[in-house]
C-alpha positions, -999 to +999 in steps of 0.1 A: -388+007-227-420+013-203-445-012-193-483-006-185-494-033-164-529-038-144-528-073-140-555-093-160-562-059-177-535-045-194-500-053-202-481-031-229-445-024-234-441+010-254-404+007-272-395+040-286-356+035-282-342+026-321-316-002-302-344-016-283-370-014-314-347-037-332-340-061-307-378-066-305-384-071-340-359-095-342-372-119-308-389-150-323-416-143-297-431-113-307-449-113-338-482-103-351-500-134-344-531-116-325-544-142-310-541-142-273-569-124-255-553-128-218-561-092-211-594-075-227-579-036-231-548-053-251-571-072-273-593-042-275-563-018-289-558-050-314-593-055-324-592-020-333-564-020-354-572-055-370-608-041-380-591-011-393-559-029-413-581-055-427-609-051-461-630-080-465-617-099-436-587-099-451-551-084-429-539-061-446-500-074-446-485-055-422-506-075-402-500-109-408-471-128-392-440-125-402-438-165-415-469-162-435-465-179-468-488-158-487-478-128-471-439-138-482-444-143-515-467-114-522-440-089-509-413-111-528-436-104-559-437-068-550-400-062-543-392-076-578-415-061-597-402-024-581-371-033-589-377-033-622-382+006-616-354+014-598-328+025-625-356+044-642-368+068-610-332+070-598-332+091-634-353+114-621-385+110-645-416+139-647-438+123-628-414+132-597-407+162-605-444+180-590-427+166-559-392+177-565-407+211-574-424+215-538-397+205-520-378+237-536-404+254-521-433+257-551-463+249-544-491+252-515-491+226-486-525+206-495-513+200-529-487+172-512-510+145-500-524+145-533-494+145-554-473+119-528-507+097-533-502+101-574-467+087-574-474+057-553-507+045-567-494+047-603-467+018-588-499+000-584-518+009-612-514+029-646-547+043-643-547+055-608-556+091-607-555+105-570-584+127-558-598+149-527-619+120-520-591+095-525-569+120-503-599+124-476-599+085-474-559+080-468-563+110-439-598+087-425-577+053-429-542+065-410-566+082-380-590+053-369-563+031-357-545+056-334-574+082-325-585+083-288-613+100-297-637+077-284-670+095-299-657+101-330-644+064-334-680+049-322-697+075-346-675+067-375-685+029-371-716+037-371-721+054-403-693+033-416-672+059-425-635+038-423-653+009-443-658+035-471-623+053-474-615+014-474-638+008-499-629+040-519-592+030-521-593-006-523-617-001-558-586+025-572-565-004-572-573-032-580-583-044-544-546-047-537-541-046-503-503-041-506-513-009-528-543+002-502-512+001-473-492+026-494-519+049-508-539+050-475-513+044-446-477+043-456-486+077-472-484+098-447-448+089-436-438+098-475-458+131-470-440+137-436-406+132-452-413+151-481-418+180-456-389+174-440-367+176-472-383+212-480-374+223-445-335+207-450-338+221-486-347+253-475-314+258-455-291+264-482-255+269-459-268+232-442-281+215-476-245+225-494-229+200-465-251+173-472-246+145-499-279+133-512-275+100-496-270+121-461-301+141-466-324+111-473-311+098-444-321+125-422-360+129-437-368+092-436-397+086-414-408+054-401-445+047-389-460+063-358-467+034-345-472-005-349-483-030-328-467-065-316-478-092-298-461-121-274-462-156-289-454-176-258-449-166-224-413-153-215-391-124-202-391-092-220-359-076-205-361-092-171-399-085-173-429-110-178-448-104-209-478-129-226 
């Protein structure tokens, strides 16, 4: 765990560590409340994220708190209505099988995005039809929050570029926010695992030790990165955070 501190400026703990990541999300006092301003760069990095996660002043929910009502029974709704499709992709229908194909090794690298995007807004939505556009927007809406580019970032707000690929997604399904998470953000870890099974796959001597449950395990990829934020005033590990 490292800390950034300036006093009245800055105070962030970076938690990389898998043991330590866990232990965070499990304190009480960190949550994703967003709503102390004590230091203006930390509320800066949030503001950016909250004006990127969000569509018509609306958090997207990865960005609510964890005892939000609404958000609890919107992913309750979710999780039982992918249930229901569990037995059925655990088959192995068509639809997966343009994926299964390029993970054998068929098929050119920018064909993934799109067809990873297919398979997750038809969970969403039967008429959901991925796109270049709709492809563009995902690789617009996973940038803004993370990008250091500060010219690029003030030039995009100005001619409201993020706003659109929100816009452009949002209007594919349904205005779901759950949906617009997984088409436009949650994405790109599908796509990044994807290409991490066509590596493993590639490997026949190391993919013939491997049960399928093994090799799933080793290509799941978790978010780049997500933000947290102090509740009430306490000890992070012997340090002070707020």
């Amino acid at each position: 765990m490292k800390r950034y501190h300036i006093p009245g400026v800055l105070d962030v703990y970076e938690v990389s560590d898998p043991k330590e990541i866990e232990a965070v999300n499990n304190d009480p006092r960190i949550d994703r409340q967003f709503d102390s301003r004590t230091c203006p760069l930390n509320w800066l990095f949030v503001k950016r994220s909250l004006s990127v996660l969000s569509y018509t002043g609306n958090p997207f929910p990865t960005m609510k708190p964890r005892h939000s009502q609404e958000r609890q029974s919107a992913q309750q709704t979710l999780w039982n209505r992918l249930q229901l499709t569990v037995t059925e992709t655990k088959l192995g229908p068509k639809e997966l099988e343009p994926l299964a194909q390029w993970v054998r090794g068929n098929g050119a690298d920018e064909s993934l995005g799109l067809q990873t995007q297919q398979i997750l807004g038809r969970l969403f939505s039967d008429t959901f039809v991925a796109t270049p556009k709709s492809w563009a927007a995902a690789t617009t809406l996973v940038r803004a929050p993370r990008s250091f580019n500060v010219p690029k970032l003030i030039w995009w707000n100005i001619n409201g570029k993020v706003w659109r690929a929100k816009r452009k997604l949002a209007s594919m399904v349904n205005n779901d926010l759950s949906a617009v998470n997984a088409i436009g953000i949650a994405v790109h870890n599908l796509v990044n695992s994807l290409r991490m099974m066509r590596a493993l796959y590639s490997d026949s001597n190391r993919r013939r030790t491997l049960s399928p449950a093994d090799a799933a395990n080793q290509c799941l990829v978790a978010p780049a990165s997500v933000f947290r934020q102090a509740t009430v005033a306490g000890e992070l590990n012997g340090n002070p955070f707020s």
